[in-house]
N, C-alpha and C positions, 0 to 999 in steps of 0.2 A: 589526476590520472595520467599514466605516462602514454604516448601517442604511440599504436603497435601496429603502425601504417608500413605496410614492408616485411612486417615477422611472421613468419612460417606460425598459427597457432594448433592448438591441440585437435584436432576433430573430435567432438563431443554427441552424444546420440542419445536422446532422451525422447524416448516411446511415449512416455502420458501427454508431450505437447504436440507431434507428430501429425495427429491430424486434425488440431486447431485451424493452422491456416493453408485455407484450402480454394475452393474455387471462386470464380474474379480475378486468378494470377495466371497468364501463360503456364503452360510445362517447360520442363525442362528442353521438352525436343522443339515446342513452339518458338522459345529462344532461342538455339540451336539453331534454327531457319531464318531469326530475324537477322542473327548475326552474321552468317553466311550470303545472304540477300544485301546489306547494307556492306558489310566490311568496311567497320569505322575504325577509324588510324587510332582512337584516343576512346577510352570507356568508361563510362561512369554509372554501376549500378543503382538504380534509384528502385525507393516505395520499398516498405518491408523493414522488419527489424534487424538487428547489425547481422545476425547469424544468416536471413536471407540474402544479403547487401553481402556477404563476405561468398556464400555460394556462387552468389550471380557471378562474382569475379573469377573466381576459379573458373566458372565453365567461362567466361570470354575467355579466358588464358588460353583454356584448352581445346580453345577455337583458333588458334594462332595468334590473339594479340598479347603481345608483351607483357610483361608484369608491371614495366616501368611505365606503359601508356595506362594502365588503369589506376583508378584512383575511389578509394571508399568515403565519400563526405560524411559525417557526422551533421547534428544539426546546431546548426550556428554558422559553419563552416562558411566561408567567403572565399569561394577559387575565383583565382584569376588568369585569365584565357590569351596567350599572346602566340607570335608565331612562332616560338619554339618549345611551345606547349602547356602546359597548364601546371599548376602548384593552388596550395591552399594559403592565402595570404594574411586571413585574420580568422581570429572569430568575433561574433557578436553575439549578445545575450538572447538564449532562442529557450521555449520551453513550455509548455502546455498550456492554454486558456480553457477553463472549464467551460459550456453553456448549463446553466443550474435554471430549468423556469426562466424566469426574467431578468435572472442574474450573467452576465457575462463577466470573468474571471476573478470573481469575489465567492467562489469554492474551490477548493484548493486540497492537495492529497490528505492533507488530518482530517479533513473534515469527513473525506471518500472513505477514509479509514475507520471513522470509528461509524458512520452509514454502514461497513462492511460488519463492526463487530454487533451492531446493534441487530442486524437481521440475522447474523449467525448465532448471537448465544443471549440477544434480550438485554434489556438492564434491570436497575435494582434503586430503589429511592429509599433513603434510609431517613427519616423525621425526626430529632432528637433533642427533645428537651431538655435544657440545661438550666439551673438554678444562675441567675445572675452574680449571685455576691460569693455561695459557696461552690460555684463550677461542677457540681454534683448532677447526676439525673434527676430531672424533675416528676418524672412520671412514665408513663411508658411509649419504648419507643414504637413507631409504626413504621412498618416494611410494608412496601408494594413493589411487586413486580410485574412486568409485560412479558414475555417471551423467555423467561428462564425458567420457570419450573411449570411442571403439568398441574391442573388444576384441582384432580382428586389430590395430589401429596402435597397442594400450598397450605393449609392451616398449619402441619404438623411441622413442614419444614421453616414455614415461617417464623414458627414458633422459638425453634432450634434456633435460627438467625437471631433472634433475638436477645436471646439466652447467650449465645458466642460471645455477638458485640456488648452485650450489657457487662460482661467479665471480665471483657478488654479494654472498655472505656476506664473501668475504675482503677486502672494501672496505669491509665495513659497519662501524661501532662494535660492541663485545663485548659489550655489557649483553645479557639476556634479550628487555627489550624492543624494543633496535635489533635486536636479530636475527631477531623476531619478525615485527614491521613491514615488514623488510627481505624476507624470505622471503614473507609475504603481496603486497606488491609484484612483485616479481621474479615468483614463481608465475602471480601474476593476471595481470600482462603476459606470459608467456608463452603462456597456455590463452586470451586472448585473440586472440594475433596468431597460432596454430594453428588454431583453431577456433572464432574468434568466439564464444566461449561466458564466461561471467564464473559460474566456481565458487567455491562460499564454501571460502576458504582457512583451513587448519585447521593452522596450525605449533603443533609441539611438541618445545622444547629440553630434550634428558633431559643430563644432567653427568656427566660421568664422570672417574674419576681419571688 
C-alpha cells in the first residue's frame, strides 16, 4: 500500500456507519478545548479508525497547528522523537490477537468469517455414498441441514437437493475430491436459486464395498 501521509484525500460521507461510533469519544468542541487548553507544538491523533485518526488532524490543523507538526501513525508504526521533531522510523509486525474462550490468538479472521456465514445463512451436510471399485452412488444420499431452510419446506426441498446433486455427481469425475467440489457446487447453486441464502457446504464421501 503506498503511504498517503501528507495527501489532501477525498472527503467521503457514508450515512449507514455515521452513527456506529459514538459515545466514550470527546466531541468535536470537547477537543477543540483540549487543544486550545494544552497548545501542543507536535500532534498525534490517537484511538479510532483511520477516517477518525484523519478528522482529529484536520481539526488540530484548524486549531492553528501545522500540518507539518502532525502526524497520523498507523499500527506498527515506530516514531522517533528527537529535538527537531518527530518522523516515523520503522514498522514492525502489528495486528489483531483474538481472545476465542480459552484460546488466545489461535482464531483468526477465516475462522470469524465463516462464524459470520454460519449464523447468517446455516450450513448444509451432504452424506454420500460411493461404491469403492466403480465410483458410482452407492445408495441414497442424506442431506441435513441447521439454519438454512424452514422446517415446514425441509422434506420437499430436501428432496429436490438430492435429486440436483444426484444428477451432477454422475457427470462429475470419481476422485473424492471431484465429487467433493462437485457436490459443494451443485448444493450451493441450489440453496441459492431457492432461498437466496449461501450455506457453508459440508460433503462427505463415506466408500463402501
Amino acid at each position: 500500500m503506498n503511504d498517503l501521509r501528507g495527501v489532501d484525500l477525498a472527503e467521503v460521507n457514508n450515512p449507514p456507519i455515521a452513527h456506529v461510533h459514538v459515545s466514550g469519544h470527546a466531541s468535536q468542541e470537547e477537543m477543540k478545548l483540549i487543544l486550545a487548553l494544552v497548545r501542543p507544538r507536535f500532534f498525534i491523533p490517537v484511538h479510532g479508525e483511520p477516517r477518525h485518526l484523519h478528522l482529529h488532524a484536520r481539526l488540530a490543523e484548524a486549531m492553528g497547528i501545522p500540518r507539518e507538526r502532525i502526524i497520523s501513525l498507523r499500527d506498527g508504526d515506530v516514531l522517533e522523537i528527537n529535538h527537531d521533531g518527530f518522523k516515523v522510523a520503522e514498522q514492525v509486525p502489528a495486528g489483531y490477537v483474538f481472545v476465542d474462550g480459552s484460546g488466545v490468538g489461535d482464531v483468526g479472521p477465516s475462522v470469524l468469517s465463516e462464524r459470520d456465514a454460519l449464523a447468517r445463512d446455516g450450513f448444509v451436510v451432504a452424506v454420500i455414498p460411493i461404491h469403492k471399485n466403480t465410483r458410482e452412488l452407492a445408495g441414497k444420499i442424506d442431506i441435513a441441514t441447521r439454519g438454512a431452510i424452514y422446517k415446514e419446506q425441509a422434506d420437499a426441498t430436501l428432496n429436490e437437493a438430492r435429486d440436483a446433486l444426484a444428477k451432477a455427481l454422475r457427470k462429475s469425475k470419481r476422485s473424492n475430491t471431484a465429487l467433493e467440489n462437485t457436490a459443494s457446487q451443485s448444493l450451493g447453486r441450489f440453496f441459492y436459486q431457492t432461498s437466496r441464502r449461501n450455506p457453508i457446504i459440508v460433503p462427505i464421501i463415506v466408500e463402501v464395498d
